[in-house]
MARSE-984944 format. One record per residue (C-alpha): x, y, z; residue in three letters. Coordinates in steps of 0.25 Angstrom, whole numbers, padded with zeros to 4 digits, always signed. Each point is the difference from the previous one (the first is absolute). Example, Ala and Ser with C-alpha at 12.3 -4.5 7.8 and 13.67 -1.06 7.14 Angstrom:
MARSE-984944
+0049-0018+0031ALA;+0006+0014-0002SER;
***
This chain:
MARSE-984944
+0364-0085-0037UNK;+0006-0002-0014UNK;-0008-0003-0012UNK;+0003-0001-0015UNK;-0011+0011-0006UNK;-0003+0007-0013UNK;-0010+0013-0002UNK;-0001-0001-0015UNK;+0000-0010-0010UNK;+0012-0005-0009UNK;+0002+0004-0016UNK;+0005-0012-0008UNK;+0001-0009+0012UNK;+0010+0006+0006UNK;-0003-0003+0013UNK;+0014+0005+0005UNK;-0004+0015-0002UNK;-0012-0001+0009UNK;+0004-0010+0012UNK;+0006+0005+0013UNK;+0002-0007+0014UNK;-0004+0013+0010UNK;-0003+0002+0014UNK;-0016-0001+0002UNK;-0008+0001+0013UNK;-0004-0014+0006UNK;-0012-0005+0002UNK;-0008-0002+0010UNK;-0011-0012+0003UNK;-0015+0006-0002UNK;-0013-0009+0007UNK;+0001-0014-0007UNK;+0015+0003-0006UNK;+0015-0005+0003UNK;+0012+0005-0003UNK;+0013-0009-0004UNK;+0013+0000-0003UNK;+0003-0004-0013UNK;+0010-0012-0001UNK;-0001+0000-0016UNK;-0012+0003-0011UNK;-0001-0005-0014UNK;+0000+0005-0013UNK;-0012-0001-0011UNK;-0003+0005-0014UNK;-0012+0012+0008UNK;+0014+0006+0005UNK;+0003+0003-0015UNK;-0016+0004-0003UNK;+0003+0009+0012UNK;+0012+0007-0005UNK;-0006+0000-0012UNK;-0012+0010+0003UNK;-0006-0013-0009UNK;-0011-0005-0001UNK;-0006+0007+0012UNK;+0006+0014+0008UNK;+0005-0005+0014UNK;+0001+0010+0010UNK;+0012+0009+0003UNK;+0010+0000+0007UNK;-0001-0015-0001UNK;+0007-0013+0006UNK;-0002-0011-0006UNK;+0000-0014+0005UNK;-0011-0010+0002UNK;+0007-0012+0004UNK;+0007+0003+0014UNK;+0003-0010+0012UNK;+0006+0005+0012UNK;-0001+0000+0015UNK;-0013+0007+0008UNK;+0006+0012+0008UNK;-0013+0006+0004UNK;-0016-0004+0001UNK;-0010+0010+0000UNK;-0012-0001+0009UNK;-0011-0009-0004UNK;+0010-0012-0006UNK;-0003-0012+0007UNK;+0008-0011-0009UNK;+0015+0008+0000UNK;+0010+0005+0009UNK;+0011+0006+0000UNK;+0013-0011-0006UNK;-0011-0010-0009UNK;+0007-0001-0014UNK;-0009+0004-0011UNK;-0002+0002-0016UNK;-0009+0009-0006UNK;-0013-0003-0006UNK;+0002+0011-0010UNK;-0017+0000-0005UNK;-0005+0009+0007UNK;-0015+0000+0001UNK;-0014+0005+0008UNK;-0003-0012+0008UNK;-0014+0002+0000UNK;-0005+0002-0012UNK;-0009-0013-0008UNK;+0014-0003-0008UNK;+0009+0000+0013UNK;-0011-0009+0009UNK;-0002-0011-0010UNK;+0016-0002+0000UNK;+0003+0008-0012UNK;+0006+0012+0003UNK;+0009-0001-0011UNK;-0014+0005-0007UNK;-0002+0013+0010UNK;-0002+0014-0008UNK;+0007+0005+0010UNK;+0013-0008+0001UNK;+0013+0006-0003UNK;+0015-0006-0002UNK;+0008+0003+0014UNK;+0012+0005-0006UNK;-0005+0003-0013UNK;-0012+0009+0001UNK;+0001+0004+0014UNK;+0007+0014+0006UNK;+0005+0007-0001UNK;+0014-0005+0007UNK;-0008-0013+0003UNK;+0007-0014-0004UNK;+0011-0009+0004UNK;+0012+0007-0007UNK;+0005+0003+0014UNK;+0005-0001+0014UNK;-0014-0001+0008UNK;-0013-0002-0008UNK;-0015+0002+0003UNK;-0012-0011-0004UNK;-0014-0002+0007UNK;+0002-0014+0009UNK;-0010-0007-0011UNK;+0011+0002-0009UNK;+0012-0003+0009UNK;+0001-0015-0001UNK;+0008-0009+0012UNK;+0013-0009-0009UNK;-0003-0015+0005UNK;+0013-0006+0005UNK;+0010-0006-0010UNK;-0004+0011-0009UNK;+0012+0010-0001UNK;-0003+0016+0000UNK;+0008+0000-0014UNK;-0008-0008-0004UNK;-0014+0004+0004UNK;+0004+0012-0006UNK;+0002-0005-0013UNK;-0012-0009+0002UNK;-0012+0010+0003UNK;-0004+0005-0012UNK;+0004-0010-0011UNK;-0004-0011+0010UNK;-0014+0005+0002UNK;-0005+0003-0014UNK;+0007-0012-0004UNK;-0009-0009+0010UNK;-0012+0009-0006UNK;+0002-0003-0015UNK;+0001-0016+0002UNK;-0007-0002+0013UNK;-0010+0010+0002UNK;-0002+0003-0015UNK;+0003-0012-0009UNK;-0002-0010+0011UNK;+0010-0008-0004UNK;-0001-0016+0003UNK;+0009-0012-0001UNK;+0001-0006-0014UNK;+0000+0013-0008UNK;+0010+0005-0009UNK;+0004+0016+0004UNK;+0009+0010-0009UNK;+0007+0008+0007UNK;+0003+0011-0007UNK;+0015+0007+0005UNK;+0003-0010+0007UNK;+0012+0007+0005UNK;-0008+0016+0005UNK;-0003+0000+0015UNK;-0014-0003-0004UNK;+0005-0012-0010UNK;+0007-0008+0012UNK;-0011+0000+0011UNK;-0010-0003-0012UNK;+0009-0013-0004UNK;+0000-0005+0015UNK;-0014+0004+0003UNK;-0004-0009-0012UNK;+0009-0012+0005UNK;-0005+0003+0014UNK;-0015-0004-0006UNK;+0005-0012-0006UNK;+0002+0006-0014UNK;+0009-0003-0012UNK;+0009+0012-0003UNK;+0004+0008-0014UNK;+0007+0012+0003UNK;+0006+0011-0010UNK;+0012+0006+0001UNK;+0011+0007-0006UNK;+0012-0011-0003UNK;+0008+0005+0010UNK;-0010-0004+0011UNK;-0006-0012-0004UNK;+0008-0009+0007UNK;-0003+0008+0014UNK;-0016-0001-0004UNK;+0002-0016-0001UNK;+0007+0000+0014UNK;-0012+0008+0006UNK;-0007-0011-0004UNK;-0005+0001-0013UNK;-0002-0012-0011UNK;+0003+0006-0012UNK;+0006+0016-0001UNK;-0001+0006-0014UNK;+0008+0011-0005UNK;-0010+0012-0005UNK;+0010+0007-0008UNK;+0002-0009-0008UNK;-0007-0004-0012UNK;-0011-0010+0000UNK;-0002+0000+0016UNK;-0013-0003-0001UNK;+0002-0012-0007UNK;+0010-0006+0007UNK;-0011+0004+0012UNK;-0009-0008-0006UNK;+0009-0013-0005UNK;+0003+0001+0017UNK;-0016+0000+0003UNK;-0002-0011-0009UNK;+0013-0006+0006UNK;-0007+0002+0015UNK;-0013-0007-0003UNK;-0014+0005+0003UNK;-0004+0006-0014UNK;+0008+0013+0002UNK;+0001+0013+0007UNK;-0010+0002+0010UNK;+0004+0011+0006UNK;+0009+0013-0005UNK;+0004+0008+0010UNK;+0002+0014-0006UNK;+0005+0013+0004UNK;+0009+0004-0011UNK;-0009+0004-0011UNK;+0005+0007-0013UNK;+0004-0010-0011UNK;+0000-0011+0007UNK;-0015+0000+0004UNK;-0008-0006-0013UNK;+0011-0012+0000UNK;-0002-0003+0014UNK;-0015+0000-0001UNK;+0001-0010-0013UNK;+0007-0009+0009UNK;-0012-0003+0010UNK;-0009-0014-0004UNK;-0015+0002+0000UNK;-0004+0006+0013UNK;+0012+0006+0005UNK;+0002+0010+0007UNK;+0012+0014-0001UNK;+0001+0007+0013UNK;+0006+0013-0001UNK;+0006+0012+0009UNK;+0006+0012-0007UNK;+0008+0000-0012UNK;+0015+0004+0000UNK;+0001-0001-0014UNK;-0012+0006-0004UNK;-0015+0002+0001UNK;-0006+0003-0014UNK;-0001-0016-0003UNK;-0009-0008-0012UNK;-0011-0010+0003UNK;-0006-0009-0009UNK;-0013-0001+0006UNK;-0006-0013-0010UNK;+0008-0008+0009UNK;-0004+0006+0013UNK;-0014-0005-0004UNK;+0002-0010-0008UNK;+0008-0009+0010UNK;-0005+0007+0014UNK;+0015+0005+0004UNK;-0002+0008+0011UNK;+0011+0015+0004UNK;-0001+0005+0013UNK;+0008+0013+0003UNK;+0004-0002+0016UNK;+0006+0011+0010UNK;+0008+0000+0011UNK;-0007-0011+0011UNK;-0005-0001+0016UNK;+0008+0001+0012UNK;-0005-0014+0002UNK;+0008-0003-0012UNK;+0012+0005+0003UNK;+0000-0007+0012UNK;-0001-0013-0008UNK;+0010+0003-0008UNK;+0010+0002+0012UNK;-0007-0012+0006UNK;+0006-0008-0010UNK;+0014+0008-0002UNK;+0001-0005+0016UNK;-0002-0014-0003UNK;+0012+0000-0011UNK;-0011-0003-0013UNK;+0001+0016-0006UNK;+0013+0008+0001UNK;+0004+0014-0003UNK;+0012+0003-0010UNK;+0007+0011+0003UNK;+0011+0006-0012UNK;+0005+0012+0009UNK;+0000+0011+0010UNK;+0003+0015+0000UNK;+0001+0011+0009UNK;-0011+0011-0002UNK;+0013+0009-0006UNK;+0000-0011-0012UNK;-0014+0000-0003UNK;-0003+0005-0015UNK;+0014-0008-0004UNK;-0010-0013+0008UNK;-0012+0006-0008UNK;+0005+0001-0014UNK;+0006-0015+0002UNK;-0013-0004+0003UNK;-0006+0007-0012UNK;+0011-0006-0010UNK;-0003-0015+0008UNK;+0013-0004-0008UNK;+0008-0011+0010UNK;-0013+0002+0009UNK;-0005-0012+0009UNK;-0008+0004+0013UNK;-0003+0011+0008UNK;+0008+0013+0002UNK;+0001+0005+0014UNK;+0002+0014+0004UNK;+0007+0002+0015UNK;-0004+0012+0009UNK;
***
C-alpha cells in the first residue's frame, strides 16, 4: 500500500528532505483489531514535533497520522461492535484499559498511553492507504456526520470537549476566552463554549476575526495587535458577569501572563500544549490571593469523542476545513500549517 514515511528526522524544518510516499506492506487485523481504508486523515502540530525528532524521539521509519477516518475492510477475531464497511475515525489516545487511571474513566492519565500516529511504529499512523487501530480506538461516525469531517474533528474535537467540559466544566452564564480563535483547537473550543450556553471572546489574527465571530463567537480580538487584552477585557466587561471566567489556552509563550490577568477571582485557564512556547511566568500572589485555578488537560475519552460527534450530527459543532492534498504534497501541506499565514481549519491529507 502506499504511505508517506520518513526514517530520520528534518534539519531546519525542512521537511521536504526527509518525506516520501513509498510502497509498505499492509496490515493485517490482529485479535481485537480492524483494518480500514482511509478516506482522508488531518494534520496537527505532533506531526511537526515528530519530524522534528522534538521534544520526544518517535520511532523510525515513521508514519505519521493520528486523525484518520475511513472505511472498515477487515475485522480481526474477537471484535464484536464493527464489521467490515462501518465508517470510522480514530480515537488517536491510546491507552492500557485496565489500569486504576483507564477504569475510573481517565485514561487520558494512563502511564501507559501513547499518541497513535505520533508515538507509535514504527510504520503505524494514518498517513496512508490502509491503517491499523485496536477496536477501542476505532470509533463508528454517526449519521450526518461526513468522513471529511470526522477526520478533521477527532483530535481537536475531543481535547477540546476535554478542556471545557471534562476540565473546566464549563456552565451557562460564564464568560470564556478563547484563545486562537481561528487554530483547529480555537474553533471547536468557540462552539463548545456556546454549545454550554456561554458567552464567547475569541482571539485571533485580523484576518480571521471575522470567521471566529461567524463560528459563533461574541466578540474576536486581534492578538497581534497591541493592547489585546484590553480590548479583551473592555468586551468582558461589555458581556456582563464580572469578567473572564474561563481562559481556554493552548498557545502559551507571551501571551500566557496577559491571558491569565484577564480571569476575575476564581477563574479558571485550562491549558493543552503551547505552540508558542512552553517556558511561560506566573505571578503566583495572585493565584493565592484570588483563588484562580490552572489545570493542564490532555487529549480526552472515547466517550468524549463520541459527544462531540453526537453534536456535530445534530448541526450545533461543525468542522472547518481550509484544504486537501494528496500524500505527494505533504511537507508543502506541513510548512503551511506551521507558517498558519491565511490558515482557517483543518488540513486533510488524501491517500
Amino acid at each position: 500500500m502506499r504511505a508517506l514515511v520518513y526514517d530520520r528526522y528534518a534539519a531546519d524544518d525542512d521537511f521536504a528532505s526527509i518525506l516520501s510516499v513509498r510502497d509498505v506492506d499492509p496490515p493485517s487485523a490482529g485479535p481485537g483489531e480492524v483494518v480500514f481504508r482511509v478516506k482522508a486523515a488531518a494534520l496537527n502540530h505532533d506531526d511537526i514535533w515528530g519530524m522534528r525528532g522534538s521534544p520526544i524521539k518517535v520511532p523510525l521509519p515513521h508514519i505519521s497520522g493520528t486523525d484518520a477516518a475511513g472505511e472498515v475492510v477487515e475485522a480481526g477475531p474477537g471484535v464484536r461492535h464493527l464489521r467490515a464497511g462501518d465508517r470510522v475515525v480514530s480515537h488517536g489516545n491510546l491507552s492500557c484499559r485496565v489500569c486504576g487511571e483507564c477504569t475510573s474513566g481517565r485514561e487520558y492519565n494512563c502511564r501507559r498511553r501513547s499518541v497513535w500516529g505520533f508515538q507509535t511504529g514504527p510504520l503505524w499512523g494514518g498517513y496512508c492507504e490502509l491503517a491499523r487501530l485496536p477496536e477501542a480506538n476505532a470509533v463508528r461516525i454517526p449519521d450526518g456526520v461526513g468522513t471529511d469531517e470526522a477526520a478533521a474533528a477527532s483530535m481537536t474535537l475531543m481535547t477540546s470537549w476535554h478542556m471545557l467540559a471534562g476540565r473546566a466544566a464549563v456552565r451557562p452564564g460564564q464568560t470564556v476566552l478563547v484563545m486562537g480563535g481561528g487554530s483547529g483547537m480555537g474553533m471547536f473550543g468557540i462552539q463548545i463554549a456556546k454549545l454550554h450556553g456561554c458567552s464567547v471572546i475569541a482571539t485571533a489574527s485580523g484576518d480571521k476575526l471575522d470567521r471566529c465571530l461567524e463560528l459563533g463567537a461574541d466578540y474576536a480580538v486581534d492578538h497581534r495587535a497591541g493592547g489585546w487584552d484590553e480590548e479583551a477585557a473592555r468586551a468582558a466587561r461589555r458581556l456582563g458577569g464580572g469578567g473572564v471566567d474561563v481562559v481556554y489556552e493552548h498557545v502559551g509563550g507571551d501571551h500566557w501572563g496577559r491571558a491569565l490577568a484577564l480571569l476575575r477571582r476564581g477563574g479558571t485557564l485550562v491549558t493543552t500544549g503551547a505552540t508558542t512556547g512552553y517556558d511561560v511566568r506566573t505571578d503566583l500572589r495572585r493565584l493565592v490571593g484570588e483563588g484562580i485555578s490552572v489545570l493542564g488537560s490532555t487529549q480526552g475519552t472515547r466517550a468524549e469523542l463520541e459527544r462531540g460527534l453526537h453534536w456535530m450530527s445534530r448541526g450545533a459543532i461543525r468542522a472547518v476545513i481550509d484544504s486537501e492534498y494528496p500524500l505527494e504534497r505533504a511537507a508543502e501541506a506541513h510548512a503551511r500549517m506551521l507558517r498558519g499565514k491565511g490558515l482557517f481549519g483543518k488540513m486533510l491529507l488524501r491517500p
